[in-house]
C-alpha positions in Angstrom: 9.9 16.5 -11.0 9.1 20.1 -10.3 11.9 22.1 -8.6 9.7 24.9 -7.7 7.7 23.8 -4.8 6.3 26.1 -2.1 7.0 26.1 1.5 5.0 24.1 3.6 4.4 23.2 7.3 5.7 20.2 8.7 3.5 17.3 10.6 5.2 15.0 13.5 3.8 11.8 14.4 5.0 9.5 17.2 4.2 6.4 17.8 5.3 4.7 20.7 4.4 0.9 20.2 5.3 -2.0 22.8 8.2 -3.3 20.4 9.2 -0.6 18.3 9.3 3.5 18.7 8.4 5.5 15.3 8.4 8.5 13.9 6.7 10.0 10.8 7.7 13.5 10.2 5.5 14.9 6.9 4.4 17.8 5.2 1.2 18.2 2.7 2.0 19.8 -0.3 -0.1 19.9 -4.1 -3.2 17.7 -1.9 -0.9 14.8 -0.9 1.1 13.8 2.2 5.2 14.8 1.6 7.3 11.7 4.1 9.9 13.8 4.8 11.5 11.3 7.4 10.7 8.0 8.8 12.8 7.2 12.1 12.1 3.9 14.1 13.6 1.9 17.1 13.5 -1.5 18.0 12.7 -0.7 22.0 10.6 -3.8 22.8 9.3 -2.1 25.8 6.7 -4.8 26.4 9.5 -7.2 26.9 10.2 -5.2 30.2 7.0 -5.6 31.5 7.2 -7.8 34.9 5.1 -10.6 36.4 3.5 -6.9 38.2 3.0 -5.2 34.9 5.7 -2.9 36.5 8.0 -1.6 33.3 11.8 -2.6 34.1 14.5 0.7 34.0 16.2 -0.9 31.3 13.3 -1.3 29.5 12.3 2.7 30.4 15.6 4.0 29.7 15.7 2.1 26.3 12.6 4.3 25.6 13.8 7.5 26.9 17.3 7.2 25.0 14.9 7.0 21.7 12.9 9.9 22.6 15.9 11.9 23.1 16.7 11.2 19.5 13.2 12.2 18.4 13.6 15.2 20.2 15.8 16.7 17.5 13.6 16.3 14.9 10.8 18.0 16.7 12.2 22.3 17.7 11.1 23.2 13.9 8.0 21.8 13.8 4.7 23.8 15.1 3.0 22.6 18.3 -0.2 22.2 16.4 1.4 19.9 14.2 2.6 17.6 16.2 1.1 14.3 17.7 2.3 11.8 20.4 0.3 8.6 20.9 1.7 5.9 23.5 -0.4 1.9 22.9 -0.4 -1.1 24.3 1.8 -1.4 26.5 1.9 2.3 28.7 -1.8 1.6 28.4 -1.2 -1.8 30.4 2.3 -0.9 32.6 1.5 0.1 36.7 4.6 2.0 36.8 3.7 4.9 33.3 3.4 7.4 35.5 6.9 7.4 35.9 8.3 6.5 32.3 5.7 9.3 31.2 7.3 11.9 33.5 10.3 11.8 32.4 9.4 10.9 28.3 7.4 14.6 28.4 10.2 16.2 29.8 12.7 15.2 26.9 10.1 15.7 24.1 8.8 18.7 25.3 5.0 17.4 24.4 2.4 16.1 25.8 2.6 12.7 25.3 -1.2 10.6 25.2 -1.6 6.9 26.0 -4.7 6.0 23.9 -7.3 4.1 24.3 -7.4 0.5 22.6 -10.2 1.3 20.9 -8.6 4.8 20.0 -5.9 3.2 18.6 -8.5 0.8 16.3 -9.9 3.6 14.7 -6.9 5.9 13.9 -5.6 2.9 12.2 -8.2 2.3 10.2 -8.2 6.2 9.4 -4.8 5.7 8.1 -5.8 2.5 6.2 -8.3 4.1 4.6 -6.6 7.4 3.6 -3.8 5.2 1.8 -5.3 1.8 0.5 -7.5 2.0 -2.5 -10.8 -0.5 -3.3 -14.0 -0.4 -2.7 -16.7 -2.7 -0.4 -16.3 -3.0 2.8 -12.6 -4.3 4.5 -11.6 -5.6 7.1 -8.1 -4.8 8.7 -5.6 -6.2 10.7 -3.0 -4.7 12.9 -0.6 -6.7 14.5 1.3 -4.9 17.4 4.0 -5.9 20.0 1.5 -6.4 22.5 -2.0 -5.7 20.9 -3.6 -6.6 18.1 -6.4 -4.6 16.8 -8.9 -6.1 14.3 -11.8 -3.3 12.6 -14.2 -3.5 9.8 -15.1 -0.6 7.9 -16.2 0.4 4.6 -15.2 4.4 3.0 -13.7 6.3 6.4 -16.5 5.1 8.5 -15.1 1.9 11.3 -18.6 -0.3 11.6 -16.4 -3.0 14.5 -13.3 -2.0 16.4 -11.1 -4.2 18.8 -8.4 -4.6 20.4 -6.7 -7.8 21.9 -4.4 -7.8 24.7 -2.0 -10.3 21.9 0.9 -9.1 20.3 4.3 -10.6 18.5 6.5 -9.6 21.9 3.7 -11.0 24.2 3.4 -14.0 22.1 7.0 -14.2 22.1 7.4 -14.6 25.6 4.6 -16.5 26.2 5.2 -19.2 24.1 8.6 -18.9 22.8 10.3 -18.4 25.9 12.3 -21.3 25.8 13.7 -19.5 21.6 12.5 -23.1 20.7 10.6 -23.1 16.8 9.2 -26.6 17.4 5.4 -27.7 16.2 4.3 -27.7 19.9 5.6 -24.0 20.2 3.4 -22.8 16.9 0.3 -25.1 17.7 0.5 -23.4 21.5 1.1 -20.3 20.1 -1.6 -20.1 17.4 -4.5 -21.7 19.8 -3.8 -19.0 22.1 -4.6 -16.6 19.7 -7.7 -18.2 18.2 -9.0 -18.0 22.7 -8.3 -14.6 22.3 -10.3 -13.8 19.1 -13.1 -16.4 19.4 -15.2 -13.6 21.8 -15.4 -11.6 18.4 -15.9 -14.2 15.7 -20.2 -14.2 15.6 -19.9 -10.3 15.3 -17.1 -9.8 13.1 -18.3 -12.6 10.9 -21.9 -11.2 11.0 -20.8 -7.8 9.6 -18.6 -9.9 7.0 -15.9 -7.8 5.0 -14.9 -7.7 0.6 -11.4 -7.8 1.4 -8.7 -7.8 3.8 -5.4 -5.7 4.4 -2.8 -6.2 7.1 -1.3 -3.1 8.4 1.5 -4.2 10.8 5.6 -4.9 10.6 4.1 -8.5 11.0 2.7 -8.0 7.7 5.1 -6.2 6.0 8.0 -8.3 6.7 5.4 -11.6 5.1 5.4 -9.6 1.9 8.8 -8.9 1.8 10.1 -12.5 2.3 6.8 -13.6 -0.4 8.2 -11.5 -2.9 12.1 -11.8 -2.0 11.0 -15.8 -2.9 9.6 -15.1 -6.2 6.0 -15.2 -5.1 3.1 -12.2 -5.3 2.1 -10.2 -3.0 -1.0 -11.6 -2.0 -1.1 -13.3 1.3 -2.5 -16.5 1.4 -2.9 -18.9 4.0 -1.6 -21.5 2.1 2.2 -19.3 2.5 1.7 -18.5 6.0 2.1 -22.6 6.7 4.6 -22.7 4.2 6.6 -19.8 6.2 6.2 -21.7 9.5 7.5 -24.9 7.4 10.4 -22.8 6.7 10.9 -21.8 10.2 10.8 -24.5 11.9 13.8 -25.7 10.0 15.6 -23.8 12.5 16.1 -25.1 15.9 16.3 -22.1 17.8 15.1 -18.7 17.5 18.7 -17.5 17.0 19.4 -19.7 14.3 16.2 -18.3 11.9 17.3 -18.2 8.5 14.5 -17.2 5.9 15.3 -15.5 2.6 14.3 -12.3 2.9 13.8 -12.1 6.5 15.4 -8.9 8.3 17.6 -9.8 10.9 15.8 -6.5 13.0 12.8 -8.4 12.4 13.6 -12.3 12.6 12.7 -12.2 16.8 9.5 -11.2 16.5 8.7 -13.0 13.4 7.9 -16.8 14.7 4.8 -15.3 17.3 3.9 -12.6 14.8 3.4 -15.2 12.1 1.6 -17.6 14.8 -0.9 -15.0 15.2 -1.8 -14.0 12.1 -2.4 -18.0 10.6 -5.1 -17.9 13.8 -7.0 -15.3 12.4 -6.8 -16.8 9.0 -8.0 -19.4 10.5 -10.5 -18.7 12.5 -12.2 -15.8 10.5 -11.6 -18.1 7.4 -10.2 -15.4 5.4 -8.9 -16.4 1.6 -6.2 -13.7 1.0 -4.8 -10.1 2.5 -2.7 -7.4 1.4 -0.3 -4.7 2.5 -1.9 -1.3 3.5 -0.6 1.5 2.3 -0.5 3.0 6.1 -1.9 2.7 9.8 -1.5 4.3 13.1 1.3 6.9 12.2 -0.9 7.8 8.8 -4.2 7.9 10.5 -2.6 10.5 13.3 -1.3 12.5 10.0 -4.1 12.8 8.5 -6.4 13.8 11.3 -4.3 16.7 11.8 -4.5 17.8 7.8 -8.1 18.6 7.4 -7.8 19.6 4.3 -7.4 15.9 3.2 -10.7 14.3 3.6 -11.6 13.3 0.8 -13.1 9.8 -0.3 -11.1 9.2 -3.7 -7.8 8.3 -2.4 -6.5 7.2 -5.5 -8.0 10.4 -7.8 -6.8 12.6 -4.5 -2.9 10.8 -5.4 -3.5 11.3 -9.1 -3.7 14.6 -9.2 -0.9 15.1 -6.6 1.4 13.8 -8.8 -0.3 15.8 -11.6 0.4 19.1 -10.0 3.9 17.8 -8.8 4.8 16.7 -11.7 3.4 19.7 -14.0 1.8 16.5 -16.4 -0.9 18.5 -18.6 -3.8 17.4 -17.1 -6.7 18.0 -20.4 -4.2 16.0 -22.2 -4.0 13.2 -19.6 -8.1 13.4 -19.3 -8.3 13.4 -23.4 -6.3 10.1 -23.7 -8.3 8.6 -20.5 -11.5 9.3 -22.2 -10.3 7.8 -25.6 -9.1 4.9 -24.3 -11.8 4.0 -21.9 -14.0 4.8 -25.2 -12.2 1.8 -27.2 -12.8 -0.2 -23.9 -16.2 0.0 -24.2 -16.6 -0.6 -27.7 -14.9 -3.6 -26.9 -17.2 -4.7 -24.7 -16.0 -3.0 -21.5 -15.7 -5.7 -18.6 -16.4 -8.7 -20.7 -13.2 -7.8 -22.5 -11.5 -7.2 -19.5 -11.5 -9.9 -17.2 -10.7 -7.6 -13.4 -13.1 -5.0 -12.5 -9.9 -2.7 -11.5 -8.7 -3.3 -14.9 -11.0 0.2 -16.4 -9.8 2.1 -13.1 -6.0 0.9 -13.8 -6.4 2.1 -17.7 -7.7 5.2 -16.7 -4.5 6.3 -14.0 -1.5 4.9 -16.6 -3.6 7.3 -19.2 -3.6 10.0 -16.8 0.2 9.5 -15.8 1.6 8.0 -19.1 3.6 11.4 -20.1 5.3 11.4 -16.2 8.6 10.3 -18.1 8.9 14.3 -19.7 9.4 15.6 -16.8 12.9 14.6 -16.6 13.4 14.4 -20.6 12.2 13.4 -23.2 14.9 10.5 -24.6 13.5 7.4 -22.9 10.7 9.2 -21.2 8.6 5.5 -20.8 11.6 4.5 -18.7 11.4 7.5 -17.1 8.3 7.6 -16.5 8.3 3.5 -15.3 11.4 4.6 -12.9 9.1 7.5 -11.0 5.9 4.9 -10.9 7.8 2.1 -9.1 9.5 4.5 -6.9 6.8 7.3 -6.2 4.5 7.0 -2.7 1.5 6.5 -4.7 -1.7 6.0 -1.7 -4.4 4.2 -2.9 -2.4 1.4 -5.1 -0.5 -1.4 -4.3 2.6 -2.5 -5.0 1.3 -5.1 -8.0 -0.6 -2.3 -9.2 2.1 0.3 -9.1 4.3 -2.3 -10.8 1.6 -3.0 -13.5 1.1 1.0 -14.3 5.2 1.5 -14.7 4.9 -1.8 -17.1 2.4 -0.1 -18.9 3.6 3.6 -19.1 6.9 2.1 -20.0 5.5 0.7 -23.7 3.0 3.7 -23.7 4.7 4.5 -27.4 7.2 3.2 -29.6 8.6 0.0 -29.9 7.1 -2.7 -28.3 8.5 -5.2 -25.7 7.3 -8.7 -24.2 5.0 -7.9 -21.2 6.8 -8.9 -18.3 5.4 -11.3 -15.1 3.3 -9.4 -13.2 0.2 -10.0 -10.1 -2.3 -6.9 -10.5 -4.3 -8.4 -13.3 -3.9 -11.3 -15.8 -1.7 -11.2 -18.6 -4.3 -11.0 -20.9 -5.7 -7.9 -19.5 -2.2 -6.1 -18.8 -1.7 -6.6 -22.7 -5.2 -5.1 -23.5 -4.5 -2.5 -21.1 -1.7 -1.8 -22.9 -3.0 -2.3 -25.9 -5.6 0.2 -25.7 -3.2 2.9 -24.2 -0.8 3.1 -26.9 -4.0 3.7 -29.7 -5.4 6.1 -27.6 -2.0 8.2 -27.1 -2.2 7.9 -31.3 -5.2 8.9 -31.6 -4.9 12.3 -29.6 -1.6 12.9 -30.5 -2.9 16.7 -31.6 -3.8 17.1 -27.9 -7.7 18.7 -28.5 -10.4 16.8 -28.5 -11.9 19.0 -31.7 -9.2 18.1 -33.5 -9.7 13.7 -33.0 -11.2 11.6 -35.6 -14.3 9.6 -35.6 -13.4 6.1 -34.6 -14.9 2.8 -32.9 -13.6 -0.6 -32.6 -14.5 -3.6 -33.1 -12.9 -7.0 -31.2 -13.0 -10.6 -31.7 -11.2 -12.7 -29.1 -7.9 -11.1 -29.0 -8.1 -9.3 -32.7 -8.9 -5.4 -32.5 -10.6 -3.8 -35.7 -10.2 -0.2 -35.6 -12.2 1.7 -37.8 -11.1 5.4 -38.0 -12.2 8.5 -40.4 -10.7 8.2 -44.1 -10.5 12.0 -44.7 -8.9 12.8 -41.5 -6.2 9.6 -42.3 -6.0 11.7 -45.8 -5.7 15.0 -43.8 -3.3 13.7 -41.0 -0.5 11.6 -43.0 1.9 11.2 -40.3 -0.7 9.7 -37.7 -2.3 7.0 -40.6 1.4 5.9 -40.9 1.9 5.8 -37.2 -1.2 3.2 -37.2 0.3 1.7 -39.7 3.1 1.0 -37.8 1.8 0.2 -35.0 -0.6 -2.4 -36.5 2.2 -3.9 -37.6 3.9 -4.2 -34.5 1.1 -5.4 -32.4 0.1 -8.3 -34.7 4.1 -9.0 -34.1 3.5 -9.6 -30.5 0.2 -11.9 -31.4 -2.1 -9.3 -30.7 -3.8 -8.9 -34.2 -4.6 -5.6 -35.1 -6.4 -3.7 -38.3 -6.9 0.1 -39.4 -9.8 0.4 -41.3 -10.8 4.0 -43.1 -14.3 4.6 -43.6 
């Protein structure tokens, strides 16, 4: 990575939610958002609220011990730059006046209890600032005492709600008693399908192409999915196989799941409840992880100079600049190979519609390895893909790039399991990389030969110039080789001069 950086200003954003108090402390540098820290603290202030809506003192000083942590964190960082949002939970309590008093005092900042619908729409913001795709999406949220639901397509929210339902609400409600019986779930997840059904004709009438979660709720699914040796997708077809799983257990305290935090395992039972109602009732086939929500959205309102609609070519060229990749290079060998792609029939030869999009970025970041070194630069530049914040892609799609990147040249190894596209296409993708790096090995486009491509089924005829083969010995042996060692894997491959 680049050890020069310059000196940038610092962001804060606080988020204190009805379970848990966060903080996202950030700085933009090279067009991307820096995390710098991430601090968070299970405070489960809604579990203080009383039959009055009156917060308890031990639920207040719970919150006020936190904030004096935050405080720390916050003397260096510019007033301007710094946001405090309070939710559900100080939105609902009689008694705020009092925990906000004394909250202001040890942070130093204002602190501003927003609005439900406030709260809808800065999620989505961050949603849509870190989650790639296109169409329009629908997102849910699911908080310790709300849970907001918007549709939106590009930055623009077209439905905003927020329910007065959340995973420590729903855990007092209906597992009081720490029982994870079928009556407790079946109680638990009608509840929340009374609560949605005012929205269903709307939200259903403005319909949605996909759907992300952007909650701990959601978050800690994907963890255990994956933990298990499943994808990432959620389905709801896992959510009842996690509620099988749980009520295995007698009693809260006695949750067991693999892959299940024990910070998380109390809330997990009512959080899960809620989100197989809105499966349910909003018939939704699958969701993913977003890349970011509330804390994000309140980041990126204060960086103006990050509105932009391309998340993933605003993350690409982050790491470009970050990185110091050589960015004509990277946009000669993304040209070349989405060349061959087309030759190839483009999208019938490819069976995702990401699959172009996903070429494009590993050809773009495929020399990321060099800027550590150059022995074993494709597992360098795998290690930096799977580990890098990369907004706009998920965590399939990150794993299928470092896949990629890390066979970009050289010998060739078995593609390994993976959920962004079908193995067929990760090996074309692939495939079609490693010619292209070939190809423009001189790095300037004057200096490439004529070629084209022909494909049947899974065999690739490429047809390249004869007197630049003649001209360029090293590079007609280099095809030569790596004919050879594609048609070793099964995917047949021939260089013909013309």
């Amino acid at each position: 990575m680049s050890l020069a950086v310059n000196s940038s200003p610092l962001y804060a954003a606080i988020d204190l939610g009805s379970n848990s108090f966060h903080m996202l402390v950030v700085r933009h540098i090279d067009g991307s958002v820096q995390t710098m820290a991430k601090i968070k603290r299970k405070v489960r202030l809604a579990a203080g609220l009383d039959a009055e809506l009156a917060l308890s003192q031990e639920a207040m000083q719970r919150g006020w011990d936190c904030l004096s942590l935050f405080a720390e964190r916050l003397q260096d960082i510019p007033k301007e730059n710094i946001r405090i949002v309070g939710t559900a939970t100080l939105r609902t309590a009689t008694n705020v006046d009092i925990f906000l008093k004394k909250a202001n005092d040890i942070l130093g900042y204002p602190i501003q209890v927003i609005s439900g619908e406030e709260e809808a729409a800065t999620i989505y913001k961050g949603v849509a600032h870190t989650s790639g795709g296109t169409g329009r999406r629908l997102v849910v949220d699911i908080g310790g005492a709300s849970t907001e639901l918007i549709i939106g397509e590009g930055f623009e929210p077209k439905a905003l709600t927020s329910l007065k339902m959340g995973c420590v609400t729903w855990l007092e409600h209906y597992f009081k008693d720490r029982q994870l019986n079928r009556a407790n779930f079946e109680r638990a997840i009608e509840g929340a399908k009374q609560a949605l059904t005012p929205i269903l004709d709307n939200y259903q009438h403005i319909g949605w192409d996909v759907c992300v979660g952007a909650s701990g709720t959601v978050q800690a699914l994907q963890e255990i999915m994956l933990a298990q040796g499943m994808d990432e997708v959620i389905t709801h077809a896992k959510l009842k196989r996690l509620q099988k799983q749980a009520m295995q257990a007698d009693h809260l305290e006695e949750l067991d799941i693999d892959g299940l935090t024990l910070e998380r395992a109390l809330v997990f039972p009512s959080g899960l409840s809620i989100l197989i109602a809105i499966f349910e009732l909003l018939n939704i086939d699958s969701m993913t992880l977003a890349g970011g929500a509330l804390r994000e959205g309140m980041v990126y309102d204060m960086v103006e100079e990050l509105q932009q609609d391309d998340i993933r070519a605003r993350t690409i060229n982050s790491v470009q600049s970050r990185c110091q990749l050589d960015v004509e290079y990277g946009e000669q060998v993304a040209t070349t190979a989405l060349q061959l792609l087309k030759d190839c029939g483009g999208d019938t030869w490819l069976e995702e519609p990401q699959a172009p999009a996903l070429l494009e970025c590993a050809s773009k970041l495929h020399e990321i390895g060099l800027t550590l070194d150059f022995k074993k630069a494709g597992e360098h530049s795998a290690y930096l893909l799977t580990n890098l914040d990369l907004p706009g892609f998920t965590r399939a799609q990150k794993h299928l790039l470092a896949e990629v990147v890390r066979r970009y040249k050289d010998q060739l190894s078995p593609f390994p399991a993976q959920h962004a596209l079908s193995s067929k296409s990760a090996e074309r993708v692939l495939r079609l990389l490693r010619l292209a790096v070939i190809i423009t090995h001189r790095r300037k486009r004057e200096l490439q030969p004529n070629i084209s491509v022909a494909c049947k089924d899974n065999r690739l005829t490429l047809s390249i110039d004869k007197q630049w083969l003649e001209q360029n010995p090293l590079s007609a042996a280099e095809l030569e080789i790596e004919s050879n060692r594609q048609s070793d894997m099964g995917w047949p491959l021939d260089i013909q001069a013309i």
